[in-house]
N, C-alpha and C positions, 0 to 999 in steps of 0.2 A: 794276805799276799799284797805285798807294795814295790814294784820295782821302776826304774827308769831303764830306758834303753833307744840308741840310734834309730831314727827311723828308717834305715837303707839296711842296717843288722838285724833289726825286727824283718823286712819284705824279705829279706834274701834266705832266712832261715824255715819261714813261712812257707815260703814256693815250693820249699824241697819237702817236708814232710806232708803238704796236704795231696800229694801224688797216694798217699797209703789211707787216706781218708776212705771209709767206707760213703756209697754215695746211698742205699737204704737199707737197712739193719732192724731186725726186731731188737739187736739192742742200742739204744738211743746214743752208746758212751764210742761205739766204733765208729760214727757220723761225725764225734769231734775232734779237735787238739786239746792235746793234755799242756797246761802250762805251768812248770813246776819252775820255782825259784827259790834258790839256794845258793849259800857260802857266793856270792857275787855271780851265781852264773846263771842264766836262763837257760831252762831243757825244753826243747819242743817235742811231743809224741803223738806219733797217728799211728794205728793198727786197725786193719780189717781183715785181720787172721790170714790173708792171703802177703801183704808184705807188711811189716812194720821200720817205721822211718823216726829216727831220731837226731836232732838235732842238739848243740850246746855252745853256746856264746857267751860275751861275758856282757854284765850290765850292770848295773847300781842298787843295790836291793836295800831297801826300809823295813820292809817285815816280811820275811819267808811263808811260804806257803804254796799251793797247787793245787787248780779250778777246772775242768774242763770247758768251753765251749764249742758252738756249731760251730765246725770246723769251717765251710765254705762262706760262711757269712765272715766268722773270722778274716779269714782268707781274704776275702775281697775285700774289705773292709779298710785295713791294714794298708794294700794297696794303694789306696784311692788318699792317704794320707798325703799331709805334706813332708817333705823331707825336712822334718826337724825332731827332737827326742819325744818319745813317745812315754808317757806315763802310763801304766797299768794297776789297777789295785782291786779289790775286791772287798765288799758290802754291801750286806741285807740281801746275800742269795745272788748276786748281781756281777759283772767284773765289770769294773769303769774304764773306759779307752779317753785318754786326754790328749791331745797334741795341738797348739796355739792356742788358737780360741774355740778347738772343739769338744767336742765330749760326748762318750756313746755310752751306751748299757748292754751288756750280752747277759743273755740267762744263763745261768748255769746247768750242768751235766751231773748227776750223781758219779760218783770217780770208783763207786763201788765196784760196779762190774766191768771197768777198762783191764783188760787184760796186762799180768805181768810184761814186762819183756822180754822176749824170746834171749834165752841162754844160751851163746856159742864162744866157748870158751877154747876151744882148743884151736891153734894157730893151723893151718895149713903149710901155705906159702905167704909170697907178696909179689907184686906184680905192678907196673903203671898201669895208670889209669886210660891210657892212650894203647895197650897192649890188651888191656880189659875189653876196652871198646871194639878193637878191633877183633879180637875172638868171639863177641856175639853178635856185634854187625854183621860179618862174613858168613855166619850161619846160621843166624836164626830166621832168616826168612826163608830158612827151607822147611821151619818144621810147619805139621799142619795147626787152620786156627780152627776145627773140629776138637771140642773137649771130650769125643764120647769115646775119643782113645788116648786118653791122656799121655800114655809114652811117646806119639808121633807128636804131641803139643806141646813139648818140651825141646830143650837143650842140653845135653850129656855136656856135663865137665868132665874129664877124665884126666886122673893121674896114672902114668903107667910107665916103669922101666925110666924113671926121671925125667918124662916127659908129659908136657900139658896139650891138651888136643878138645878141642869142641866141634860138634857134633849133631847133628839138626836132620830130620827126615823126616817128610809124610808118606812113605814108601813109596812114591813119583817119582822123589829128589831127594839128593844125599849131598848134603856139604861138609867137610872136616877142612877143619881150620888148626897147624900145629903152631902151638908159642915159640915166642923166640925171647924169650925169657932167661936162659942161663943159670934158670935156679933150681935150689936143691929141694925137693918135695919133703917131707915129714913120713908123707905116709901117701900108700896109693890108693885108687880109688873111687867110684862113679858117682856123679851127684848129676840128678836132672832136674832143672830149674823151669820150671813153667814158661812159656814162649813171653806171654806177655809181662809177667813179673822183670824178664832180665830186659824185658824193652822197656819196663818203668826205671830198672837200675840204671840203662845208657842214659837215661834225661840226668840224672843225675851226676851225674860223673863230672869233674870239673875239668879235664882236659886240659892242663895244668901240669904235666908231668910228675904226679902228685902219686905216692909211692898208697895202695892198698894193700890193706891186710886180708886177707880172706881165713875166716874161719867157722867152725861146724859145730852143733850140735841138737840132741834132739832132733834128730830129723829137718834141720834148717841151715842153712848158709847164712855165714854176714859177710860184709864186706863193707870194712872200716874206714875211714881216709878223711882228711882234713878232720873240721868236728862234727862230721856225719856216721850216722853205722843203718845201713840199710842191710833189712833183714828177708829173707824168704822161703817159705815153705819149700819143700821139695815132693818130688813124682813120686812115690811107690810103683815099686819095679823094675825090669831087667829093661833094659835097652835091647834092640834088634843087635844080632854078631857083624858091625859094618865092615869090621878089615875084609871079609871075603867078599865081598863087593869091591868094594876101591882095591883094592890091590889085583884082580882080574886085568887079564892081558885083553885087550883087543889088537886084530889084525890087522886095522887100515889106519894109518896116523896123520893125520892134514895140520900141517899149520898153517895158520890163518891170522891175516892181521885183524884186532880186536874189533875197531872202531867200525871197518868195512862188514865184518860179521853184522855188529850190532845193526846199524843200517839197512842193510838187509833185511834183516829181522825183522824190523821196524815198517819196511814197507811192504814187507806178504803180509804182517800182519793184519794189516788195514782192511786187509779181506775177507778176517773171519770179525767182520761187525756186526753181523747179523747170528750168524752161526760160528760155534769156534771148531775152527778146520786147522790141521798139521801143518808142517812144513812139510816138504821132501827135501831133503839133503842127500842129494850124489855126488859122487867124483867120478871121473872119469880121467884114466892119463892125465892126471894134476890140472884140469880142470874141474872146479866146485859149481855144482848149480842147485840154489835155492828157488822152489815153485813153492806153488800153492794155487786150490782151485775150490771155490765157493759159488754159492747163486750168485757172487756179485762180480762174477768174474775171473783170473787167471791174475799171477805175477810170477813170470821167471828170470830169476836174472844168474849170470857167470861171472864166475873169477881163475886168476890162474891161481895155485896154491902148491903147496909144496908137500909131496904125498908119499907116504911109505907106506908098504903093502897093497892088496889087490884092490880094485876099485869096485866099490860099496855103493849101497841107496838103504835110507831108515826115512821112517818119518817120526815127529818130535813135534811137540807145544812151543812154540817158537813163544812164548812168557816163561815158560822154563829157562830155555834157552840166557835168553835177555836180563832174567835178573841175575843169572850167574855173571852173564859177561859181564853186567852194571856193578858189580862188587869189585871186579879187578881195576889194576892199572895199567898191566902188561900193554906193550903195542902190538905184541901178538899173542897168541893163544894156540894149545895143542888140542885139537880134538880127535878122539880117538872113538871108534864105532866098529860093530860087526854085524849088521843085519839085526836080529832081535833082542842079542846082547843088550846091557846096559853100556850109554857114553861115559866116557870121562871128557871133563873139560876143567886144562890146568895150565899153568903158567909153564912156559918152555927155558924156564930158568931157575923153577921149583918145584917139592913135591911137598911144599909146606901150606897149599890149601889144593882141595881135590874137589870137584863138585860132581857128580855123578846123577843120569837123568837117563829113566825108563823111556825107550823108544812107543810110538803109537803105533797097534798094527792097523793095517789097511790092504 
């Protein structure tokens, strides 16, 4: 193996695949990058059986061939270059790093036991990358980061009736997020992608209005785009049934402007710092009053609001609350409650994200 390549081609392709570097493995070959060179193009590959990330650029190549090394020393390594062509080649067990007047040594990996590439071959959809983003932003900090139930640790993709919806719950909180997409499905369908997996996917995403492919197999998702294809295992098992949750009427509807909500929020908060104590949320005749009371004290404060049906009181995790509001952009917001009911809280101009939050008894 003898190639040339940019040193800003080499960093950039680097960064994105050592995200699937395994960080300790009984086997030594998931800890690396795989660096395979051919027909003028460098491949980069890291798998820790949890995501596998692959990269492919073009460069100069003198003799073909493919080495592993420690991926993070790689990694850093690489880094710390100067921005000019980088020479790479391999001998006597060794792969050589040149650039100016430098010159490194990495050991190498037996490439024996680096796993195939995960096979997904069948297309889905396509989607931007900026549409990606925003359907797992929007919900995946609702699911739980408890692995010991892996369905609330996930994120439901769902195709259904030609429509895309994502889907996120620790059965606290429920967020659904629907695309706005325009496009024609293949096929319908549930796929739940591990909370953390689709949050190593967002780092990668180039945001870029850059059109992905998404496709399936084996039991895995890829999703393809520029010259990346990130891979990930998925969840075994059924998702919890969420339409009859989110689609439940509540009786009392307040709209509320966002940012004064959030605020709010923010300063009863302050009072559960010792102990985490609820909000109370009541209305009264279209007045809203957010309390709270802790050993360290009381905060109530009022707003006027704008209120259909009877007047209500719930109490609620005002961090629930808060990161729902923090995903929107609305100036206002509809919250909807009925005593021990579950809330809804949604935009008053859409039913195209829904967030859903178990009240606290008290």
């Amino acid at each position: 193996m003898h190639f040339e390549i940019k040193g800003s081609s080499l960093i950039s392709n680097v960064t994105t695949v050592e995200r699937a570097i395994a960080t300790i493995d009984q086997n030594p070959s998931l800890t690396g990058i795989l660096i395979s060179a051919n027909n003028n193009q460098l491949t980069l590959t890291a798998n820790n059986l949890q995501i596998a990330i692959q990269t492919k650029t073009e460069c100069t190549i003198f003799e073909p061939g493919e080495h592993i090394v420690d991926g993070r020393l790689f990694s850093q390594l690489v880094r710390k270059l100067p921005n000019d062509n980088v020479i790479i080649q391999y001998t006597n067990n060794q792969v050589l790093i040149s650039a100016a007047t430098m010159e490194f040594s990495l050991n190498t990996i037996t490439t024996e036991e680096f796993p195939e590439y995960p096979d997904c071959t069948e297309q889905i959809f396509t989607l931007t990358d900026y549409e990606l983003n925003r359907l797992i932003k929007f919900s995946s900090f609702a699911s739980s980061n408890d692995d010991h139930q892996p369905i609330f640790s996930g994120v439901l993709m769902e195709i259904e009736n030609n429509d895309l919806q994502f889907v996120a719950t620790d059965s606290n909180r429920l967020a659904y997020v629907k695309a706005e997409t325009g496009e024609t499905f293949v096929q319908e369908g549930q796929f739940i992608i591990p909370k953390a997996n689709a949050q190593e996917l967002l780092q990668c995403l180039p945001l870029t209005e850059t059109k992905i492919d998404v496709l399936y197999g084996h039991n895995q998702l890829a999703f393809r785009f520029d010259n990346t294809i990130f891979t990930t295992r998925l969840i075994d098992g059924k998702f919890p049934n969420y339409k009859n949750v989110i689609f439940t009427e509540q009786k009392t509807s307040l709209v509320i402007k966002r940012q004064q909500f959030i605020q709010a929020l923010e300063r009863a908060s302050l009072f559960g710092r010792v102990e985490k104590v609820p909000v109370i949320i009541r209305v009264t005749d279209g007045v809203l009053e957010i309390e709270t009371t802790s050993k360290l004290g009381q905060s109530q404060e009022q707003y006027n609001v704008e209120q259909n049906g009877p007047n209500e009181k719930a109490a609620f995790s005002p961090k629930f609350i808060l990161d729902m509001l923090k995903t929107m952009e609305d100036d206002q917001v509809e919250f909807r409650y009925e005593g021990a009911r579950q809330a809804l809280i949604k935009s008053t101009e859409s039913n195209k994200r829904l967030y859903i939050i178990m009240p606290i008894r008290i």
